[in-house]
C-alpha positions as CSV (number, residue, x, y, z in Angstrom):
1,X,53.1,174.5,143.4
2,X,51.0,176.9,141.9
3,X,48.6,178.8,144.9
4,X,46.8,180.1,141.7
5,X,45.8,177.1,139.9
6,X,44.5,177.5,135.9
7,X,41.2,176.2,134.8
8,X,42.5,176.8,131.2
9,X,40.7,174.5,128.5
10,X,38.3,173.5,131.3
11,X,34.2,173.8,131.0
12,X,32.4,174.5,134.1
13,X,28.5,174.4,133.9
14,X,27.1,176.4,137.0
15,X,23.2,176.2,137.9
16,X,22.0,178.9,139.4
17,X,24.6,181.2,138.1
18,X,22.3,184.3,137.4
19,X,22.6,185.1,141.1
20,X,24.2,184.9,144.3
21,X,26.8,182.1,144.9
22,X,26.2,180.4,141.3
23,X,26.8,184.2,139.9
24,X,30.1,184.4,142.1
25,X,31.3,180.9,141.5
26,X,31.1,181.7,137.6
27,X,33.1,184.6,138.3
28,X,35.9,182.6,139.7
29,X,36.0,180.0,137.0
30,X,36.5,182.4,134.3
31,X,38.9,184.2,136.0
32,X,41.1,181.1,136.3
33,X,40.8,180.7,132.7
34,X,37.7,177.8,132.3
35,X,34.9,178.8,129.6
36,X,31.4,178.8,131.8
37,X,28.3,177.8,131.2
38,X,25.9,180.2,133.1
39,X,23.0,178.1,134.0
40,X,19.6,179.7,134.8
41,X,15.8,179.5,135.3
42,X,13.7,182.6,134.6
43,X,16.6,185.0,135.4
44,X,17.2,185.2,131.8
45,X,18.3,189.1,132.1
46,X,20.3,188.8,134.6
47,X,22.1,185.5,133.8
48,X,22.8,187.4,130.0
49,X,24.6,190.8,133.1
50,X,26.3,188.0,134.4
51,X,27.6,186.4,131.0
52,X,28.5,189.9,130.1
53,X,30.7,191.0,132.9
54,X,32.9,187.4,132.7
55,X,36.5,187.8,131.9
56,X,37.6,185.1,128.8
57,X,35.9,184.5,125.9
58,X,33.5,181.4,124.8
59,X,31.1,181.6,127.5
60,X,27.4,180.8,127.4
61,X,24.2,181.4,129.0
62,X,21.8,178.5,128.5
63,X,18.3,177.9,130.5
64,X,18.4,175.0,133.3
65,X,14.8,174.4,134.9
66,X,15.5,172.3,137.6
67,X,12.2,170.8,137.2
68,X,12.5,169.8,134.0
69,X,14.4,166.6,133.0
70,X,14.0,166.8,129.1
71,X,15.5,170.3,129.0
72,X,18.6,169.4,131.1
73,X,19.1,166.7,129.3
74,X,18.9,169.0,125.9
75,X,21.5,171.3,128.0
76,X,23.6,168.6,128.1
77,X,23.1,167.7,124.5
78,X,23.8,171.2,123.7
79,X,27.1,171.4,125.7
80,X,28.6,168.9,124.1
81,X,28.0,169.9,120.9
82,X,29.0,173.6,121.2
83,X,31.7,172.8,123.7
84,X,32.9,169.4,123.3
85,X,33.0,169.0,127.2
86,X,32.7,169.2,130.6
87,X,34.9,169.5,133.2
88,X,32.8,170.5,136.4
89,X,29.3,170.9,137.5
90,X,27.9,173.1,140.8
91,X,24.3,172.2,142.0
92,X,23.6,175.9,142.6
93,X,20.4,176.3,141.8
94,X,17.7,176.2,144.7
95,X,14.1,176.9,146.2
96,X,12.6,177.5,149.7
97,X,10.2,179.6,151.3
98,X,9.9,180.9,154.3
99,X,8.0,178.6,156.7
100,X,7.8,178.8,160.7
101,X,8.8,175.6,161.9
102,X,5.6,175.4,164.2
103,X,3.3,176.1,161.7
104,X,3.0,172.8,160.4
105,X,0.1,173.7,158.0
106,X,1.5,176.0,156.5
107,X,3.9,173.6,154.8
108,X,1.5,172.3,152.4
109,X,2.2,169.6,150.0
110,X,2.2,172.1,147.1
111,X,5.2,173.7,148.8
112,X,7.2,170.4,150.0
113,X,6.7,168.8,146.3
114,X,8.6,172.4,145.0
115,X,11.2,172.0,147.2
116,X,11.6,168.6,147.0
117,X,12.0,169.2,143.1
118,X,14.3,172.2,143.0
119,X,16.5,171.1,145.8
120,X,17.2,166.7,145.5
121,X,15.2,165.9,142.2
122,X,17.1,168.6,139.8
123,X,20.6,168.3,141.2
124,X,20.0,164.2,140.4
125,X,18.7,164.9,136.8
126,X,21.6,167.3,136.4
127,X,24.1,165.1,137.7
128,X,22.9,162.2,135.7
129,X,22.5,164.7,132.2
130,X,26.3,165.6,132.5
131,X,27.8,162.5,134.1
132,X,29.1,161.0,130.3
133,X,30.8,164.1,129.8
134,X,32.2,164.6,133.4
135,X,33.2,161.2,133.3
136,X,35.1,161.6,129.9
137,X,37.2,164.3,131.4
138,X,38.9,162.0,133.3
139,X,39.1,164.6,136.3
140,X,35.3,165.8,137.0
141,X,34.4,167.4,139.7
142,X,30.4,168.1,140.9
143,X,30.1,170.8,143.8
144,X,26.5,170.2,145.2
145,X,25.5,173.7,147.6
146,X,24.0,172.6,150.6
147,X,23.3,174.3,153.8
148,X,24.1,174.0,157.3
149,X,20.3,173.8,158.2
150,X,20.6,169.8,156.8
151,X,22.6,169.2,160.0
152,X,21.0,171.0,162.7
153,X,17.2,170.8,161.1
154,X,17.2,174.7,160.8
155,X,16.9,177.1,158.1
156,X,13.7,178.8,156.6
157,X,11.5,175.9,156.2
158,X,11.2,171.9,157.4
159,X,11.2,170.8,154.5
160,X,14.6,172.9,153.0
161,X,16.7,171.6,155.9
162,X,15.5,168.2,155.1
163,X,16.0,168.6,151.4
164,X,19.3,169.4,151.6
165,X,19.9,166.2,154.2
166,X,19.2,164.5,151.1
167,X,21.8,166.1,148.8
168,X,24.2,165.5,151.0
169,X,23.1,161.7,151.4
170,X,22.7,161.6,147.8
171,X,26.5,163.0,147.3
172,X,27.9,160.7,149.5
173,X,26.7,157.8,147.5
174,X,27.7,159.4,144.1
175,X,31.0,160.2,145.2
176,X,30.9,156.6,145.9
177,X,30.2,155.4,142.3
178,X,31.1,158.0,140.2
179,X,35.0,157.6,141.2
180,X,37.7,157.4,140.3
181,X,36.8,160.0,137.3
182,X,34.5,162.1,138.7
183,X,34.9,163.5,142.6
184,X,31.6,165.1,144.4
185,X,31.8,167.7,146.9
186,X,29.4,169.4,149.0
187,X,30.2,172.6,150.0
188,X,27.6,173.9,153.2
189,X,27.3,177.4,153.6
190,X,25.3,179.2,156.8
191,X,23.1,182.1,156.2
192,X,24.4,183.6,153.0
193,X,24.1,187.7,152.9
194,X,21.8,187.4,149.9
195,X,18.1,187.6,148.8
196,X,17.8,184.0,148.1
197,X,14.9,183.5,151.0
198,X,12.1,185.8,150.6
199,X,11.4,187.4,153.4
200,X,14.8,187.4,155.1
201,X,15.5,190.7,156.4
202,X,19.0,192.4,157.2
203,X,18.4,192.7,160.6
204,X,17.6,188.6,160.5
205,X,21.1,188.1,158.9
206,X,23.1,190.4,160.9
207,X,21.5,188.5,163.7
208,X,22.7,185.2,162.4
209,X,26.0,186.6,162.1
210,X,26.3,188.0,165.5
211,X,25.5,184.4,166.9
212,X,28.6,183.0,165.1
213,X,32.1,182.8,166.8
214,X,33.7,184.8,163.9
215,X,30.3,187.5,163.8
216,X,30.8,188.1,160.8
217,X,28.2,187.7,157.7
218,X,28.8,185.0,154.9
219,X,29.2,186.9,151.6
220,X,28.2,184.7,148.2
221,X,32.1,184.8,147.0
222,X,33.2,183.7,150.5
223,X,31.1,180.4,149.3
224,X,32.4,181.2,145.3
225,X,36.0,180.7,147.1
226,X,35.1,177.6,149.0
227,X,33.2,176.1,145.5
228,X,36.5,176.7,143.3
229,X,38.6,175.3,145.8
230,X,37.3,172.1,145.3
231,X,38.2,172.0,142.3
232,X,41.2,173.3,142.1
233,X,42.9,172.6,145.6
234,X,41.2,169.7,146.9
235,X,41.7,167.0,144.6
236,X,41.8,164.1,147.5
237,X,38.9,165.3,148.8
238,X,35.2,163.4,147.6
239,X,32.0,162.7,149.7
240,X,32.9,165.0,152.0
241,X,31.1,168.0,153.2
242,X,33.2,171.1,153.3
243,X,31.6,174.1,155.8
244,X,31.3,178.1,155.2
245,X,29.3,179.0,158.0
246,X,32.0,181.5,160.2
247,X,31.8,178.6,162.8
248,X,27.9,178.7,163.5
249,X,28.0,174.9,163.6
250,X,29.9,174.7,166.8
């Protein structure tokens, strides 16, 4: 058996991909050989860096607003048109802010509405945009990011931690009617070294990592590795929640 499995002929749509773990799980696809679609928001330059830099040929950049349904579903439209289909999907894309978790006014409705949106609403329209084509693949496979805050009510806001409880409800019950030809996957990460929360400081992420029993920080492709692995190595594997979090959950 192959330890380096090929994605050759395969399509894998990435939300999120201009940065962080979307940016290094796009990497990994193309390097096995898929074609990528580079999903982004308002990261248009830096999603166009990332198209640039991917090894293989036939790769795209197309804009994915999480909030809005009628474009994702023109995404969709637009994939199979250009590409004919779609092999896999990761729920990369993400919001949150920064919140104490005493300071229950400052989670304002404004704030839980966006987070609710980016985090549970978008991966759903997504999901349900590219399900047709995932499902005429035969062998889809969906990768939602989640955190390790949706177990243990942490991370930078209430209402992130509770958003991603959701996804990974939401998961469970698509992996449960979305078989046998499509497989979801959660993959859970801890504190990822990157700028994803505003306001998270080095010293706040070395912390994190020092509290771990490996003490060691969570770099984007040591998630990027976790993401293509359940795709290419776990093909029993569906509804499940697969952690990257250097043990921080013990």
């Amino acid at each position: 058996m192959a330890i380096g499995k090929s994605l050759a002929g395969k399509v894998a749509v990435v939300t999120g991909a201009s940065s962080g773990i979307g940016r290094e799980s796009a990497k990994l696809f193309a390097e096995a050989g898929a074609r990528v679609v580079v999903g982004y928001n308002k990261g248009v330059d830096r999603a166009n860096a990332v198209l640039a830099s991917l090894p293989g040929s036939g790769h795209k950049a197309m804009r994915l607003p999480l909030e809005d349904t009628a474009q994702i579903k023109k995404v969709a439209a637009a994939v199979r048109e250009e590409f004919g289909r779609a092999d896999i999907l990761v729920n990369s894309a993400g919001f949150t802010r920064m919140v104490p978790h005493h300071d229950l006014e400052a989670l304002d409705d404004e704030l839980i509405d966006q987070v609710l949106t980016a985090n549970v609403r978008g991966p759903f329209a997504t999901i349900r945009a590219f399900v047709p084509l995932l499902k005429a693949s035969g062998d889809g496979v969906i990768v939602n990011i989640s955190s390790g805050a949706a177990e243990h009510g942490t991370g930078s806001s209430i209402i992130y931690g509770a958003s991603k409880a959701a996804l990974n409800t939401m998961s469970m019950a698509l992996a449960r009617v979305l078989g046998p030809e499509i497989r979801v996957v959660v993959v859970a990460p801890g504190m990822v070294h990157t700028g994803f929360v505003p306001g998270r400081t080095e010293e706040m992420m070395a912390k994190a990592a020092a509290a771990t029993p490996l003490k060691r920080a969570i770099e984007p492709e040591d998630v990027a590795l976790a993401v293509i692995s359940c795709v290419t190595h776990l093909t029993h594997t569906t509804g499940s929640i697969i952690s990257v979090d250097a043990g921080r959950h013990l």
